[in-house]
C-alpha positions as CSV (number, residue, x, y, z in Angstrom):
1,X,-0.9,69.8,62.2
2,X,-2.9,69.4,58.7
3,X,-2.4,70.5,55.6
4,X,-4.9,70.0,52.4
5,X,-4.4,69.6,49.0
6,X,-6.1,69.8,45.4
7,X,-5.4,68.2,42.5
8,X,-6.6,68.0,38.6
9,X,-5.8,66.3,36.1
10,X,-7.3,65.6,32.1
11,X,-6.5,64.1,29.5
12,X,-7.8,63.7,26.1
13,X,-8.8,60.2,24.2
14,X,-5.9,58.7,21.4
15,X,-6.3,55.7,19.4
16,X,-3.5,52.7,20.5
17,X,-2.8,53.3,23.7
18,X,-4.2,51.8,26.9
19,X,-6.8,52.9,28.9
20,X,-5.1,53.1,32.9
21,X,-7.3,55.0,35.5
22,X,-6.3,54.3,39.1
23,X,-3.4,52.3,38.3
24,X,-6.2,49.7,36.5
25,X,-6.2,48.7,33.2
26,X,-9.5,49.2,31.7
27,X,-11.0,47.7,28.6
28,X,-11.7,50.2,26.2
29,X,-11.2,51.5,22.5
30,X,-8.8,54.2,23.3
31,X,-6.4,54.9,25.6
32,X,-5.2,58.9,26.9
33,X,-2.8,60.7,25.2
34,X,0.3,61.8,27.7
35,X,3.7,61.4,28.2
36,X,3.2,58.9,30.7
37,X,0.8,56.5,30.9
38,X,-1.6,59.4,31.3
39,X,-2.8,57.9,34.5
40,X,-5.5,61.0,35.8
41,X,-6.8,59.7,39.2
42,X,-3.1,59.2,39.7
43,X,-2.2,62.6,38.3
44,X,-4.6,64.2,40.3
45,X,-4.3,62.5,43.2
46,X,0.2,63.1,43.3
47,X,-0.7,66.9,42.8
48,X,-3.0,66.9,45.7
49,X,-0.6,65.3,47.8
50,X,2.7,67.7,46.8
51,X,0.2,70.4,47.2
52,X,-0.4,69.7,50.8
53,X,3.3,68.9,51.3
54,X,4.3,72.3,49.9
55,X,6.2,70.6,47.3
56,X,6.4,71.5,43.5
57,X,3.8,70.0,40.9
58,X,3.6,66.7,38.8
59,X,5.1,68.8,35.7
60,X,8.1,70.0,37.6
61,X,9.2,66.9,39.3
62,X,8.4,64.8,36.0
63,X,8.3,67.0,33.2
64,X,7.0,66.2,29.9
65,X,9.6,66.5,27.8
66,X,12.2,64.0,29.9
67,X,12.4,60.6,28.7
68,X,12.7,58.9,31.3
69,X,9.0,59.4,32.2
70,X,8.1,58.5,28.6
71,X,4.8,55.9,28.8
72,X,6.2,55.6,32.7
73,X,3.8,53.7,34.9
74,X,2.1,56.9,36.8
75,X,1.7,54.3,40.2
76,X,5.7,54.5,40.0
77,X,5.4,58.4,40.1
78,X,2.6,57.7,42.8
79,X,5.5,55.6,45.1
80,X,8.1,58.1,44.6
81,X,5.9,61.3,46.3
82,X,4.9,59.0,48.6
83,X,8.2,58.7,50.0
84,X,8.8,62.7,49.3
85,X,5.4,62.9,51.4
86,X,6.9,60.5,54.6
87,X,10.4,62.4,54.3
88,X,8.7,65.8,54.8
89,X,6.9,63.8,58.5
90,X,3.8,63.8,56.8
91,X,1.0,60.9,56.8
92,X,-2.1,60.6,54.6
93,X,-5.1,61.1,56.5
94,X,-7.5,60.4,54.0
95,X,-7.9,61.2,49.8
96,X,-11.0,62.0,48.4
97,X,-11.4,62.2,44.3
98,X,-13.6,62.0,41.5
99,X,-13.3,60.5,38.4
100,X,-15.5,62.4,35.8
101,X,-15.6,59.9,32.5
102,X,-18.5,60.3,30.1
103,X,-17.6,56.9,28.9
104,X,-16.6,54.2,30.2
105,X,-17.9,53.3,33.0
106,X,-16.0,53.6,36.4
107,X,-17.6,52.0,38.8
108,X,-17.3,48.9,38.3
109,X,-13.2,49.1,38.3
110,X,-13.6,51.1,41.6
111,X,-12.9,48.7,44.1
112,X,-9.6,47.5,42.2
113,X,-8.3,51.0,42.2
114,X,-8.7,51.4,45.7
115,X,-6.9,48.2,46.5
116,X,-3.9,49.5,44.3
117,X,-4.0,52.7,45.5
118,X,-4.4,51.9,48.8
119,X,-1.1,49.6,48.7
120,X,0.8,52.7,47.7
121,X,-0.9,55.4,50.0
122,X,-0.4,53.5,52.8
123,X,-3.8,53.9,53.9
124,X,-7.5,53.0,53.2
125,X,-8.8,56.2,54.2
126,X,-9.8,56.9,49.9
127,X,-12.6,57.4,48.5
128,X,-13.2,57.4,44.7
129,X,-16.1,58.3,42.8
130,X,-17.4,58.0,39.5
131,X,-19.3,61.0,37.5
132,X,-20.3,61.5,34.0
133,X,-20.7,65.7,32.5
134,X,-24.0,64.6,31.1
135,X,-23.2,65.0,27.6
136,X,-21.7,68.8,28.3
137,X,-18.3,69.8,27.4
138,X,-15.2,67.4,26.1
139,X,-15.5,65.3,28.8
140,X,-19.2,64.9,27.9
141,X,-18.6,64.3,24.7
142,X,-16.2,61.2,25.0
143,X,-13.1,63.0,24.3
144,X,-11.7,63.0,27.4
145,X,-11.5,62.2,31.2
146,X,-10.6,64.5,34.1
147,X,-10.3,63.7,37.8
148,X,-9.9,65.9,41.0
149,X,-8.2,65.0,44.6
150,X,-8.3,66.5,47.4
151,X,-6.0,65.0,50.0
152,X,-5.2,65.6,54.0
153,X,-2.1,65.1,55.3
154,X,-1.2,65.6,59.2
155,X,2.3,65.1,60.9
């Protein structure tokens, strides 16, 4: 059997904080403002895979406003639905996502996040790529980045 998921994820641009897409540290000016680490790839991609599971979302199992998850590593969140993902006798068949950045520039930091990722995942079946908005929207206009995930699971 297989099941499919979506995700989403955005988050908007702050000033002091690290800038982590994919589990990768990336030089920039600004970091994204979240709870967490404000991971999106990652966001997107555990939504995705508790979507397929018929599990709850991101915000349910780690909400917002528990400290615990405060500037949490979002990989750590990543390992934990991983395991909710096995435990359900599901395996990742294959992830693909988007990473929609005006500025920086992803690609470069692409093959490191599919190393990391792929590490967690437990599978090299991902593919990530890199799109700008073109100047349109928040994202466009630098004050932001968003991802998407679709992911298939099969048991």
């Amino acid at each position: 059997m297989y099941k499919i998921g979506i995700g989403y994820d955005i988050h908007r641009f702050a000033e002091g904080r690290k800038l982590i897409v994919g589990g990768i540290n990336i030089p920039y000016n600004k970091g994204l403002l979240g709870h967490s680490d404000a991971d999106v790839l990652v966001h997107a991609i555990i939504d995705a895979l508790l979507g397929a599971a018929g599990l709850s979302d991101i915000g349910t199992l780690f909400p917002d406003n528990d400290i615990k998850y405060k500037d949490i590593d979002s990989c750590e969140l990543l390992k934990k639905v991983v395991e909710m993902v096995d435990n359900k006798g599901f395996r990742i068949n294959n992830i693909d996502s988007n990473i929609i950045a005006q500025e920086p520039k992803m690609l470069p930091y692409i093959p490191q996040m599919k190393e990391k990722l792929s590490e967690i995942l437990k599978t090299e079946n991902i593919s990530i790529k890199a799109k700008t908005k073109e100047s349109l929207d928040a994202v466009g206009n630098c004050e932001a980045i968003e991802a998407q995930a679709v992911v298939m699971l099969e048991n």
